[in-house]
C-alpha positions as CSV (number, residue, x, y, z in Angstrom):
1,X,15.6,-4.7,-90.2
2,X,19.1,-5.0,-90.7
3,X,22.3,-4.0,-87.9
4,X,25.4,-4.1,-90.1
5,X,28.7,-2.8,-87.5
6,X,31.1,-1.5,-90.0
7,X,33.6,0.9,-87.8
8,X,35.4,0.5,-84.0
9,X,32.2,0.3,-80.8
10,X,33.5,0.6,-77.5
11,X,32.3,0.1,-73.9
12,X,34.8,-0.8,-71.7
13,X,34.3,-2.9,-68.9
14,X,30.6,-2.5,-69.9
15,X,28.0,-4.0,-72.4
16,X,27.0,-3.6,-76.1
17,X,23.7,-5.3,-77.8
18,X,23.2,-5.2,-81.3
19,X,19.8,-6.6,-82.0
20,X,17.9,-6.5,-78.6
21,X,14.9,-4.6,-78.3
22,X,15.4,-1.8,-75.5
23,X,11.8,-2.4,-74.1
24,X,11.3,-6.7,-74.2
25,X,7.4,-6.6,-73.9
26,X,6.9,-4.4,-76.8
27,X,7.1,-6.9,-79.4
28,X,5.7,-4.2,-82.0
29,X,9.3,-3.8,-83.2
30,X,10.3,-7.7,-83.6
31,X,9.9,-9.9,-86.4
32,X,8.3,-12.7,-85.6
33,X,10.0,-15.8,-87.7
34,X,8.5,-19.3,-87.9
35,X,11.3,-22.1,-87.3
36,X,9.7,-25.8,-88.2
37,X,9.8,-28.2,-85.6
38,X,9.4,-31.2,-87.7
39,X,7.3,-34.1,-87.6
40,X,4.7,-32.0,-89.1
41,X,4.2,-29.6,-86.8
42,X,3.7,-26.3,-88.1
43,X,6.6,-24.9,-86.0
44,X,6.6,-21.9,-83.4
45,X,7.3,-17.9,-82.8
46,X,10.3,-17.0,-82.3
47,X,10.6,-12.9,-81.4
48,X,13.6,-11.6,-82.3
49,X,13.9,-7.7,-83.0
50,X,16.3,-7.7,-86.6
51,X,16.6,-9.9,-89.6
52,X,20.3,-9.6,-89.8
53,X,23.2,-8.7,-87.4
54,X,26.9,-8.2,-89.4
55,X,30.1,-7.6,-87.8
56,X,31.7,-6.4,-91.2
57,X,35.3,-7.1,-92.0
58,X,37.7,-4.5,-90.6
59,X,35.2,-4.1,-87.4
60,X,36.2,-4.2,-83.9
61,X,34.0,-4.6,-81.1
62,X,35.0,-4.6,-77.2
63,X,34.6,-4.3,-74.0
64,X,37.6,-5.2,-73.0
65,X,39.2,-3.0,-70.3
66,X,41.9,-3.5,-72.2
67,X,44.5,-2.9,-69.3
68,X,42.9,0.6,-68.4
69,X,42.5,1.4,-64.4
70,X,38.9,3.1,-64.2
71,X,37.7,4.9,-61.0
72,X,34.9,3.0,-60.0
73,X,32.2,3.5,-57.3
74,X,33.1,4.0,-53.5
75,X,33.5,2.3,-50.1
76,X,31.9,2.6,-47.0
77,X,34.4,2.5,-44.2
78,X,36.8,1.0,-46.3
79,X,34.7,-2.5,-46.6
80,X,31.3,-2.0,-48.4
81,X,31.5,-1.7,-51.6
82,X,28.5,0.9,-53.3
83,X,27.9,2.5,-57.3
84,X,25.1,5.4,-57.4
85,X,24.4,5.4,-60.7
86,X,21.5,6.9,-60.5
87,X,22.7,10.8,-60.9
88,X,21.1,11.0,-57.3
89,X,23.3,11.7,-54.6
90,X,20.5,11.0,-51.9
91,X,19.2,8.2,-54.2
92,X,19.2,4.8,-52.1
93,X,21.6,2.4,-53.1
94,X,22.1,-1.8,-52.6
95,X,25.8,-2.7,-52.3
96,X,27.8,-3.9,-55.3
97,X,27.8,-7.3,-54.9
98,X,30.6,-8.0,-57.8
99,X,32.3,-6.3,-60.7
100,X,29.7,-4.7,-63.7
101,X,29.7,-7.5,-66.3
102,X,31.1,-7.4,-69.6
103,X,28.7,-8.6,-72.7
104,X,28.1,-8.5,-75.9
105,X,25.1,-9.2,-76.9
106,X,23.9,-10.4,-80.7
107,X,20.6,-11.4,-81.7
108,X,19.0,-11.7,-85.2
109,X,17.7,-14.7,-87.8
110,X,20.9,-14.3,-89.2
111,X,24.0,-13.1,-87.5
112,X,27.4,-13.1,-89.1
113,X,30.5,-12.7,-88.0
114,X,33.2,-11.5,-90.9
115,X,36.1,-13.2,-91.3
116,X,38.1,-10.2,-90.4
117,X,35.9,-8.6,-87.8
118,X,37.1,-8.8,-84.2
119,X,35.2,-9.1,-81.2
120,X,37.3,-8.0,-77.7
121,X,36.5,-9.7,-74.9
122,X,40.0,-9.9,-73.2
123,X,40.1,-9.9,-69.3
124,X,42.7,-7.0,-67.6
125,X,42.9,-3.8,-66.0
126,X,41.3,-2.6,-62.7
127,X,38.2,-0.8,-61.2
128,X,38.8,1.4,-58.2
129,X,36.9,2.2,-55.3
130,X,37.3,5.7,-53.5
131,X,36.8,6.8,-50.1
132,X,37.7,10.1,-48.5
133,X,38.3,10.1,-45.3
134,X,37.5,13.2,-43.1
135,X,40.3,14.0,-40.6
136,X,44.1,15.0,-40.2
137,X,44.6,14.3,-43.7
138,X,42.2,17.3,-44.8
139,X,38.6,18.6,-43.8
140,X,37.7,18.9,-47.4
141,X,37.1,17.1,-50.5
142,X,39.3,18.8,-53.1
143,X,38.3,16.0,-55.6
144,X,34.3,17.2,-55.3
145,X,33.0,20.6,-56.6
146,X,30.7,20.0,-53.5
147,X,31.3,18.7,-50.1
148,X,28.4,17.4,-47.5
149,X,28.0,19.7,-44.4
150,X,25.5,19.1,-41.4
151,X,23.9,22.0,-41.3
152,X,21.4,21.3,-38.0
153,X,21.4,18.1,-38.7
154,X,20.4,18.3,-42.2
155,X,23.0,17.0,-44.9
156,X,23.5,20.1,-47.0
157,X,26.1,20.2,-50.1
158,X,28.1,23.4,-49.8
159,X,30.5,24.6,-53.0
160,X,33.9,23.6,-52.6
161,X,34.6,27.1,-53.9
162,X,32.3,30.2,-52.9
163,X,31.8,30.8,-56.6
164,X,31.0,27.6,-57.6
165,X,33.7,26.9,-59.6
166,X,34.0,23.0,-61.0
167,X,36.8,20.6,-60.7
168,X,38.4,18.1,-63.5
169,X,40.7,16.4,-63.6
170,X,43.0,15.2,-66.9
171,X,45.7,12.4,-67.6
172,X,48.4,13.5,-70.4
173,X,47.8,11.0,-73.1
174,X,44.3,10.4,-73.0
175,X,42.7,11.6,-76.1
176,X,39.3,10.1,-76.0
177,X,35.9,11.8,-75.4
178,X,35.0,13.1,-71.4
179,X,33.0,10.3,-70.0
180,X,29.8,11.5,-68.0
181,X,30.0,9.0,-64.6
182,X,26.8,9.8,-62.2
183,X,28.6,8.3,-59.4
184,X,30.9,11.4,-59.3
185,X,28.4,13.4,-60.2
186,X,30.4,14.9,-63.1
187,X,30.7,18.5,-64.5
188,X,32.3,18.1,-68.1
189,X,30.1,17.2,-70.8
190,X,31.2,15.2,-73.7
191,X,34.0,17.0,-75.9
192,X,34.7,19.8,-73.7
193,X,38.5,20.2,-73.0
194,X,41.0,22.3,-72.1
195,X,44.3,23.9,-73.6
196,X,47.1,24.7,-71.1
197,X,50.2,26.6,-71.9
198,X,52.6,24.3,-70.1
199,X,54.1,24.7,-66.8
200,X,57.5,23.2,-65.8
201,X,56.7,18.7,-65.5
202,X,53.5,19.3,-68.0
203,X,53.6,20.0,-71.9
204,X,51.6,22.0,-73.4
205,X,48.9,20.9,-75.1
206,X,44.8,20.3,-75.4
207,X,44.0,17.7,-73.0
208,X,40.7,16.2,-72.2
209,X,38.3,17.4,-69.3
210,X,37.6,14.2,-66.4
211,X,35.4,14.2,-63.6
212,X,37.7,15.6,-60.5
213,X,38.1,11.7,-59.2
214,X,40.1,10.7,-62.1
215,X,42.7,12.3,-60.8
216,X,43.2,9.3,-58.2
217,X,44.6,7.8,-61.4
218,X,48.5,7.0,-61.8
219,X,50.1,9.9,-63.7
220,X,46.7,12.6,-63.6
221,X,46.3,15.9,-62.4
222,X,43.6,18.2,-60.8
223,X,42.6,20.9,-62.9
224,X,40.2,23.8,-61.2
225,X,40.2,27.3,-62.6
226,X,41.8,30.5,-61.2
227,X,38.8,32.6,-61.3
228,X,40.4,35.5,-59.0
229,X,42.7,36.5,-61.8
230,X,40.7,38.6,-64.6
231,X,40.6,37.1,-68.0
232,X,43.3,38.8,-69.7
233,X,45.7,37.9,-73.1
234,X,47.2,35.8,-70.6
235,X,50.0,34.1,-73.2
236,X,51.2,37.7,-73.5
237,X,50.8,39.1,-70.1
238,X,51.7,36.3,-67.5
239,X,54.2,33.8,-67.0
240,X,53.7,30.3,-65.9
241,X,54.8,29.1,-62.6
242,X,54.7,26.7,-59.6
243,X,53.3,28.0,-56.3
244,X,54.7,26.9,-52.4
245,X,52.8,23.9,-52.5
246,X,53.4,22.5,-55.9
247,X,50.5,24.0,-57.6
248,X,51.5,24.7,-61.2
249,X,49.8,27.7,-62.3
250,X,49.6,28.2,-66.1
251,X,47.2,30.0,-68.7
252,X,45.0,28.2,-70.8
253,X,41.4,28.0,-72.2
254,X,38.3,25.6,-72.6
255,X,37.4,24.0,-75.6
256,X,34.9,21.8,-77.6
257,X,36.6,18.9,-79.3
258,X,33.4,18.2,-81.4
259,X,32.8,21.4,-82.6
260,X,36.2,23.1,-82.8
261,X,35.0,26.3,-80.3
262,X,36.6,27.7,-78.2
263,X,36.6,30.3,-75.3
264,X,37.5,33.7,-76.9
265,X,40.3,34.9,-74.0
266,X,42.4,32.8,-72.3
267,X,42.6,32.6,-68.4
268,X,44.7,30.9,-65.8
269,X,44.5,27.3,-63.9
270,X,45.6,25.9,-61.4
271,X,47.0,21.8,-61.9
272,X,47.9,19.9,-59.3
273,X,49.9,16.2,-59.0
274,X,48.5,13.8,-56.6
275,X,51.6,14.8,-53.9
276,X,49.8,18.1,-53.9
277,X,46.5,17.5,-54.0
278,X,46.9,14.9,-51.3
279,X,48.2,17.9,-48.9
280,X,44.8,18.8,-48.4
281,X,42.6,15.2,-48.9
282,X,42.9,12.0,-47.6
283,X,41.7,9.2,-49.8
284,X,41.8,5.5,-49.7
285,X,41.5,3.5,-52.9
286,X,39.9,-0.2,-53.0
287,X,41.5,-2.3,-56.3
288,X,38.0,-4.3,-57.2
289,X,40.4,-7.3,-58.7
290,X,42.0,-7.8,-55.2
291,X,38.2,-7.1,-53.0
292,X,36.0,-9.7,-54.8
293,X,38.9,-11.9,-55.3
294,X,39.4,-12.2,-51.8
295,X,35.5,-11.9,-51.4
296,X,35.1,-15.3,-54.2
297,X,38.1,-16.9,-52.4
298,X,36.4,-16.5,-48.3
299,X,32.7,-17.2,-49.4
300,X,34.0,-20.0,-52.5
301,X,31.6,-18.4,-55.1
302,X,32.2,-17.8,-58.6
303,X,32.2,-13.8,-58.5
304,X,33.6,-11.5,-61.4
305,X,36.4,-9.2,-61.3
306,X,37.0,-6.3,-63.6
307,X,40.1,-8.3,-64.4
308,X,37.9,-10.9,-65.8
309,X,37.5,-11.9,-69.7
310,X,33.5,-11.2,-71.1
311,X,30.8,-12.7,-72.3
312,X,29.6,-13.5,-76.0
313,X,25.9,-14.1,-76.2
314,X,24.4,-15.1,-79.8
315,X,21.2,-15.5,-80.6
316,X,20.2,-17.0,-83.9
317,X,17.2,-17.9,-85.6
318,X,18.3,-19.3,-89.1
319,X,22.3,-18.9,-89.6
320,X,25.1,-17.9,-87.5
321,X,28.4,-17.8,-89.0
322,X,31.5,-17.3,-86.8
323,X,34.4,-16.0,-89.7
324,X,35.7,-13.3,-87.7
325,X,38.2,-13.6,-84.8
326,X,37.0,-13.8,-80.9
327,X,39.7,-11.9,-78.3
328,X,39.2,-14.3,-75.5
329,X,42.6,-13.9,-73.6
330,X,42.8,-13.2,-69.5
331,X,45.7,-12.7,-67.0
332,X,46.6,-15.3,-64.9
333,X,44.7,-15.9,-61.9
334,X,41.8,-14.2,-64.0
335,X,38.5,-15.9,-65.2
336,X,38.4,-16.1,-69.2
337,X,36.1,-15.3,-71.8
338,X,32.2,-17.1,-71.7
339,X,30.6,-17.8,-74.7
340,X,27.1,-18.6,-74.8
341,X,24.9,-19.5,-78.4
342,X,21.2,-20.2,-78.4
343,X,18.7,-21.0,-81.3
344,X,15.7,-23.3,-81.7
345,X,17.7,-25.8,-83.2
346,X,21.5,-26.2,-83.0
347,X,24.0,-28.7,-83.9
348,X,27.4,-28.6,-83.1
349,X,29.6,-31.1,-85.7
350,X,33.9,-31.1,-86.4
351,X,36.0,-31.8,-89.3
352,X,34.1,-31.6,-92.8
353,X,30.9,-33.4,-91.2
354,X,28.0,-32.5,-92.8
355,X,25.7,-30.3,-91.5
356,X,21.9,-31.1,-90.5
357,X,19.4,-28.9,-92.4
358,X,17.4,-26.9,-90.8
359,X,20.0,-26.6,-87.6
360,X,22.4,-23.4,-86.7
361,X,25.5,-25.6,-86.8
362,X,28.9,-25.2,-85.6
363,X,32.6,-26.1,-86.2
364,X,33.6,-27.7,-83.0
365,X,37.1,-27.1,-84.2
366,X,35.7,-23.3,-84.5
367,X,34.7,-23.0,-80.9
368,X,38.0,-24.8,-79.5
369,X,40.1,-22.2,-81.1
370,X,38.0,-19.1,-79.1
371,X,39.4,-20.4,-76.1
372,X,36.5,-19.8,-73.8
373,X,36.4,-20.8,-70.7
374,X,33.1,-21.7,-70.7
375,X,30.9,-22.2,-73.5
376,X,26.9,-22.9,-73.0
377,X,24.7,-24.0,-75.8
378,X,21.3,-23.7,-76.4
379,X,20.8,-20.9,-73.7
380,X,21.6,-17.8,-72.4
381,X,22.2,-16.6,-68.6
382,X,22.0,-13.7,-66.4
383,X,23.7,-14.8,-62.7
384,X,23.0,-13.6,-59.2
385,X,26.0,-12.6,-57.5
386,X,28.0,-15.4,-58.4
387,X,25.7,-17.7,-56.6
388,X,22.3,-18.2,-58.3
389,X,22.2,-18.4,-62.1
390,X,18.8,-17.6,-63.9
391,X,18.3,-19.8,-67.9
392,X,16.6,-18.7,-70.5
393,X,16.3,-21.7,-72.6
394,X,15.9,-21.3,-76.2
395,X,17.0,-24.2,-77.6
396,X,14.5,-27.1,-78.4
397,X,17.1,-29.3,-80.2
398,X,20.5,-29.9,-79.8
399,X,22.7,-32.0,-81.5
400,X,26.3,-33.0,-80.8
401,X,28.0,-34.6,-83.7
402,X,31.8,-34.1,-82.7
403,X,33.0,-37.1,-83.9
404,X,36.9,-37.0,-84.0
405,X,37.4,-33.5,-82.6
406,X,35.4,-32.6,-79.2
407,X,34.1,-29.9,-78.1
408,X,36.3,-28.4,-75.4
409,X,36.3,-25.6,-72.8
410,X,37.1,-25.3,-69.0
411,X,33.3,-26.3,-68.5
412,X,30.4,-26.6,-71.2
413,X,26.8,-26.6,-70.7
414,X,23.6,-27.8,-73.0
415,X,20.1,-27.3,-72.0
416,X,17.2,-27.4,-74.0
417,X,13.6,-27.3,-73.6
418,X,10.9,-29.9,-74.5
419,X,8.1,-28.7,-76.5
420,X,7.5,-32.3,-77.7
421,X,8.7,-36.1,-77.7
422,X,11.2,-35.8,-80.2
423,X,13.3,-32.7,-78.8
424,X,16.0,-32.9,-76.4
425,X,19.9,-33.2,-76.0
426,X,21.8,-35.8,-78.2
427,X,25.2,-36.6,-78.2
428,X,25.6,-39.2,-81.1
429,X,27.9,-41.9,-81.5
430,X,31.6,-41.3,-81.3
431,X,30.7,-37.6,-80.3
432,X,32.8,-35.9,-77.5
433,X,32.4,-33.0,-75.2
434,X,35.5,-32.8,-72.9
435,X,36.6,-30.2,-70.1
436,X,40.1,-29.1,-69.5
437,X,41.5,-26.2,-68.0
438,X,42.5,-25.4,-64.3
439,X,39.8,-25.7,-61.6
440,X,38.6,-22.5,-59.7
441,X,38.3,-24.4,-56.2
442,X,34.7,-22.7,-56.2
443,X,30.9,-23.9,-55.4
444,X,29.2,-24.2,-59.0
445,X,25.9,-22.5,-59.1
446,X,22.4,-23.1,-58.6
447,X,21.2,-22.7,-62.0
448,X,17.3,-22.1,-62.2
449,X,15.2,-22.9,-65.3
450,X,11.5,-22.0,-65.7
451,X,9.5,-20.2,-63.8
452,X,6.0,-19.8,-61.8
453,X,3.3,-18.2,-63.7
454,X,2.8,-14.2,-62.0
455,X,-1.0,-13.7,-62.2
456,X,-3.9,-16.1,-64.6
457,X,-6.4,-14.9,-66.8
458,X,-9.3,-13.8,-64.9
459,X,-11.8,-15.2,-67.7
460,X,-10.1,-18.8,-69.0
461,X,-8.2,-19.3,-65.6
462,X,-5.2,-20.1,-67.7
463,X,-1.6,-18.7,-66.1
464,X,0.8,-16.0,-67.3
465,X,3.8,-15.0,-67.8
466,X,4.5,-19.1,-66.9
467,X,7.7,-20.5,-68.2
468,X,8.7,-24.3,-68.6
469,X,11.3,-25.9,-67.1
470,X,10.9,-28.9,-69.1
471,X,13.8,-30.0,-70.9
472,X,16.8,-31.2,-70.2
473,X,20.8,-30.4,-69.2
474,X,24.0,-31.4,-69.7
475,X,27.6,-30.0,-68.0
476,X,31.0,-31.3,-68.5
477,X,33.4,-29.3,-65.9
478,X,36.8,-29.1,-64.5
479,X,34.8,-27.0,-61.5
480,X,32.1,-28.1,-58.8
481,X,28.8,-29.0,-60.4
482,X,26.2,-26.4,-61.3
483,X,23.4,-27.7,-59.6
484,X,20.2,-27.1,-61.7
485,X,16.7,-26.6,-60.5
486,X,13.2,-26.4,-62.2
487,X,9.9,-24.9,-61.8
488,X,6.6,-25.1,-63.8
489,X,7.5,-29.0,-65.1
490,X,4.5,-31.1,-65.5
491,X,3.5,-33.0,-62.6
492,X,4.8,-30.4,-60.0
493,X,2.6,-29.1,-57.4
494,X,2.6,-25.8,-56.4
495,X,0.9,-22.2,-54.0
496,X,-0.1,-19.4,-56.6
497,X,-0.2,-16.2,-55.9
498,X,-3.2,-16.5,-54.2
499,X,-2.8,-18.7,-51.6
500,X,-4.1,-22.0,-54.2
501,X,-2.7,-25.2,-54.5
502,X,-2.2,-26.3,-58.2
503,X,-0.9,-28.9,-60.8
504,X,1.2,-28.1,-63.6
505,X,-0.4,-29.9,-66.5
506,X,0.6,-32.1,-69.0
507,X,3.5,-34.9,-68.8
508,X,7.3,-34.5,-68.6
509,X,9.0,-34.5,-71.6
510,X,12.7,-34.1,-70.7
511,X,15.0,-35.9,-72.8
512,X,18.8,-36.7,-72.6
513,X,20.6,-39.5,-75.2
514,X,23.7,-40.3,-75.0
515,X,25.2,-42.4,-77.7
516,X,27.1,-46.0,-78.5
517,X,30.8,-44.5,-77.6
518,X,29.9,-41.4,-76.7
519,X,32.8,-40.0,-74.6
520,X,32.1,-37.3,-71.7
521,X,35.3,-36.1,-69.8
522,X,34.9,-34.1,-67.2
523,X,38.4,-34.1,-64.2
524,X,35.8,-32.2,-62.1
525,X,32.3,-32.9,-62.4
526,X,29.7,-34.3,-64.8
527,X,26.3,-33.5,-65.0
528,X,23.0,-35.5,-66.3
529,X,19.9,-34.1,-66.1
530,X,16.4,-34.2,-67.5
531,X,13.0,-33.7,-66.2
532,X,11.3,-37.1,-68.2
533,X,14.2,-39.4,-69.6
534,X,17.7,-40.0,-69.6
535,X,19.1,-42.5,-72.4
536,X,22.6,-43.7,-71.5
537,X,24.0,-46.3,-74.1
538,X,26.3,-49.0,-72.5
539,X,29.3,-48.2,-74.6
540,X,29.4,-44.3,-73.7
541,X,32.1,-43.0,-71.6
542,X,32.3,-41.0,-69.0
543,X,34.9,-39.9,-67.4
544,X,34.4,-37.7,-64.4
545,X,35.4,-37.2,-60.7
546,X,31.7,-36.5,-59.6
547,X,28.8,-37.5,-61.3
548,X,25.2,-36.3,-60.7
C-alpha cells in the first residue's frame, strides 16, 4: 500500500501517476479512509488506491520536454492536425485539437515530497507534425517500410522494398532506449540497435534504432539495410564508402542493448542525411508550438503547446508535505507550470502560523516559491480543448489563513463542495490571495462542476452516478474570468434520461466568507461564486478590473 519513487521516471511531454488506480470503478484495490467532518458527524469515504506516495531524496520526476524536438503525429493537407495512436492504420481518428498534456499525477493519504526530490515540469522543446506529399518531389515514401497504393480502388500497403526490409532511423548522440510510436507504425522494439563501422561525416559507433520518421529530426539519418550484399566478415572484406547520391554505405550489425546479443556476422547499410533522403521524398513539417499558438491567438482560447510548462496534481487524504523542489520554469511567450492540490480539508497559512488540526495545510510562502502559473485548490481538472473545463471537487473545507504573505500566482482558484452548513471557502481576516503575472489576452473557460445523474435505481427510484455541484468558488486572475457552471444543485429542475421532469432535492448549501480586511487582488478579473451564500465583510478588499 505504499509507492515510494527512489530513482530517475521519465515521460516526456507525457504523463506519470503514482497512486491512481488504472481501472477507477474497481474500488477493490483502494483503501477506503475515513476523514471527520466535525461537528459530530462521523465523517465520509474517501477512495484513494495507496496509503503512502514518496518522492525520495535524490529522485527526479519529469515530463518535461526538456528542449527535445519529438516527431509528432501528421497533417492533412498541411492544416489538420491528426495522432493515430491506436496501432491501426485504417483506425478512425478525431483531429488533435491541442498539444498531449503534461501531468503528474500523485494521490495517497499521505504523500511526501523529499526535500531533495525534484519534480520537472519545465515548458520547452517542440512536437512536429509530418506530411508527405506525393508528387515532383518523389512518388514514394522512403521514410515508411510501407506505402499506400490504390489497387482498384482499394487502399492496399505495398513494401517499400520487395523483400520487406524495415527502415530506422538514428540521431548520433541519442543513447536512450527505442521508443515504440503507433503513429508511425514502428519496427524497432525496445533495446534493439545498431553498430556501424563509420563512413566518412559519421563515427563509428553503436547507435540506437528510431522509427524511419525520426529522421525528419535536425542532425538524424536514415538507416535501411543492404540486403543484396551477402552477409560476409564485412570489417575484413569491404571498405566503407559514399555512393552518387550521398548514400554512405558502411558495415555494421544489429544489436540488443538490454541483453548484450548481437547478430553473429556483420552486414552492410545504407545511411542517408536528410539532403539525400529528401532526393527522393517530399515532406512538410508542422512545429505544434507555432500551429496552436496561432490557433489560441485566432480563436482567443487558452490551448496548450508542447512548449508549455505541466501540470502537478496532488491528492491527499491526511498529510502532504512539499520538501522537495518543483521545476516550474517556461520560455517566454510560453504558458508555465499548473499546480493543482485537493483534500477533504485544506488550509493554506504563511509565516510560522500555526496549523489547523485535522487540515492538509500549506506554506503559502511554499507555493509562491513554485512559481506556478496557476495554482487551484481544493480540486482537480481535466479541460476540453482549451474551452470547457470539467471539476472534480474534492475539497469540503478550505481555509485561507495568509496573513502577511499571500498567496500568489498568475491566477488561483478555490472550489469546494458543500456536504453540510458548516463547509465552504474562507478567507480569514488579514488573509490575501493576489494575482500577478502577464495576462494571456485569452477567453477564460467555462468551468463545469457536478453532474446529471446517468440512469436511477430501478427499485428505490434514487439516481446514479449523480454528482453535486453544490459548493462554492473562488478565482483571483490577471486573465478573463473562468466562468463556472453547475448541475445537480438543490433546487434545480431538470429532463432525465427518460424524457421526466425532476427536482434536485434538498437545499443549497454553498458557502463563500470573506473576512474583516481580507484583501483579493486580481489586475484582471475576480470571481465570487456559491450556489447558497456569499459572506462579504465590509472591510475586505478587492481589488479587481472585473468582478463577477
Amino acid at each position: 500500500d505504499e509507492i515510494r519513487q527512489d530513482g530517475a521516471l521519465y515521460a516526456p511531454g507525457g504523463q506519470i501517476y503514482l497512486g491512481l488506480a488504472k481501472d477507477a470503478d474497481d474500488f477493490s484495490n483502494f483503501a477506503l479512509l475515513q476523514y471527520p467532518t466535525g461537528g459530530g458527524d462521523t465523517g465520509f469515504l474517501l477512495p484513494v488506491p495507496t496509503r503512502k506516495v514518496t518522492l525520495g531524496d535524490n529522485s527526479l520526476t519529469s515530463v518535461s520536454l526538456d528542449g527535445l524536438t519529438v516527431p509528432y503525429g501528421r497533417t492533412l493537407d498541411g492544416q489538420n492536425l491528426f495522432f493515430n495512436g491506436t496501432g491501426n492504420r485504417d483506425a478512425r481518428i478525431d483531429e488533435l485539437l491541442q498539444s498531449p498534456e503534461k501531468v503528474i499525477g500523485i494521490t495517497g493519504a499521505d504523500v511526501k515530497l523529499e526535500t531533495t526530490a525534484r519534480v520537472d515540469l519545465k515548458g520547452g522543446g517542440d512536437l512536429i507534425a509530418s506530411e508527405w506529399i506525393a508528387g515532383t518531389g518523389g512518388s514514394r515514401d522512403v521514410l515508411s517500410s510501407e506505402n499506400i497504393r490504390f489497387v482498384n480502388g482499394v487502399a492496399t500497403p505495398v513494401p517499400l522494398y520487395d523483400d520487406g526490409r524495415a527502415v530506422y532511423a538514428i540521431v548520433p548522440g541519442y543513447g536512450g532506449l527505442a521508443p515504440f510510436d503507433p503513429e508511425f507504425l514502428s519496427d524497432p522494439l525496445i533495446g534493439q540497435s545498431v553498430y556501424l563501422n563509420g563512413a566518412p561525416g559519421l563515427a563509428a559507433g553503436t547507435y540506437v534504432l528510431l522509427p524511419a520518421a525520426y529522421a525528419l529530426l535536425p542532425g538524424a539519418y536514415r538507416v535501411v539495410q543492404d540486403t543484396r550484399v551477402l552477409a560476409i566478415d564485412a570489417l575484413t572484406q569491404f571498405t566503407p564508402g559514399v555512393l552518387a547520391d550521398g548514400t554512405l554505405q558502411t558495415t555494421g550489425y544489429f544489436s540488443d542493448t538490454l541483453t548484450g546479443a548481437r547478430d553473429s556476422r556483420s552486414t552492410v547499410f545504407q545511411v542517408q542525411s536528410a539532403p539525400v533522403w529528401k532526393q527522393y521524398s517530399e515532406y512538410a513539417l508542422t512545429s505544434l508550438n507555432e500551429y496552436f499558438s496561432d490557433r489560441a491567438a485566432a480563436e482567443k482560447t487558452l490551448l496548450r503547446a508542447p512548449g508549455d510548462a505541466g501540470k502537478l496534481a496532488l491528492l491527499a487524504g491526511e498529510s502532504l508535505a512539499l520538501d522537495g523542489r518543483i521545476i516550474s520554469g517556461a520560455p517566454i511567450g510560453r504558458a508555465g507550470a499548473e499546480l493543482q492540490i485537493a483534500a477533504p480539508r485544506l488550509q493554506v497559512i504563511s509565516g510560522n502560523s500555526t496549523a489547523t488540526e485535522g487540515y492538509v495545510t500549506l506554506n503559502a510562502e511554499r507555493l509562491n516559491a513554485v512559481g506556478a502559473s496557476r495554482i487551484v485548490l481544493g480540486a482537480t481538472s481535466i479541460d476540453f480543448a482549451g474551452v470547457i473545463e470539467s471539476f472534480n471537487v474534492i475539497a469540503n473545507d478550505i481555509d485561507i489563513a495568509t496573513v502577511g504573505t499571500a498567496l500568489q500566482a498568475g491566477e488561483i482558484i478555490l472550489a469546494a463542495n458543500q456536504p453540510t452548513a458548516d463547509n465552504g471557502i474562507v478567507v480569514r481576516a488579514g488573509a490575501g490571495l493576489q494575482a500577478v503575472g502577464t495576462a494571456t489576452g485569452r477567453d477564460g473557460r467555462l468551468i463545469t462542476i457536478g453532474s446529471l445523474p446517468s440512469s436511477f435505481d430501478e427499485e428505490t427510484g434514487e439516481p446514479l452516478d449523480a454528482v453535486s455541484g453544490d459548493g462554492a468558488f473562488l478565482q483571483v486572475s490577471v486573465n478573463n474570468a473562468n466562468v463556472p457552471s453547475r448541475d445537480y444543485v438543490p433546487g434545480q429542475q431538470y429532463i432525465d434520461v427518460d424524457g421526466v421532469a425532476r427536482t434536485v432535492p434538498g437545499s443549497r448549501l454553498g458557502s463563500l466568507r470573506i473576512g474583516d480586511g481580507a484583501r483579493l487582488t486580481a489586475p484582471g478579473s475576480l470571481t465570487l461564486e456559491a450556489s447558497g451564500v456569499i459572506s462579504l465583510a465590509s472591510t475586505a478588499q478587492l481589488d479587481s478590473q472585473a468582478l463577477t
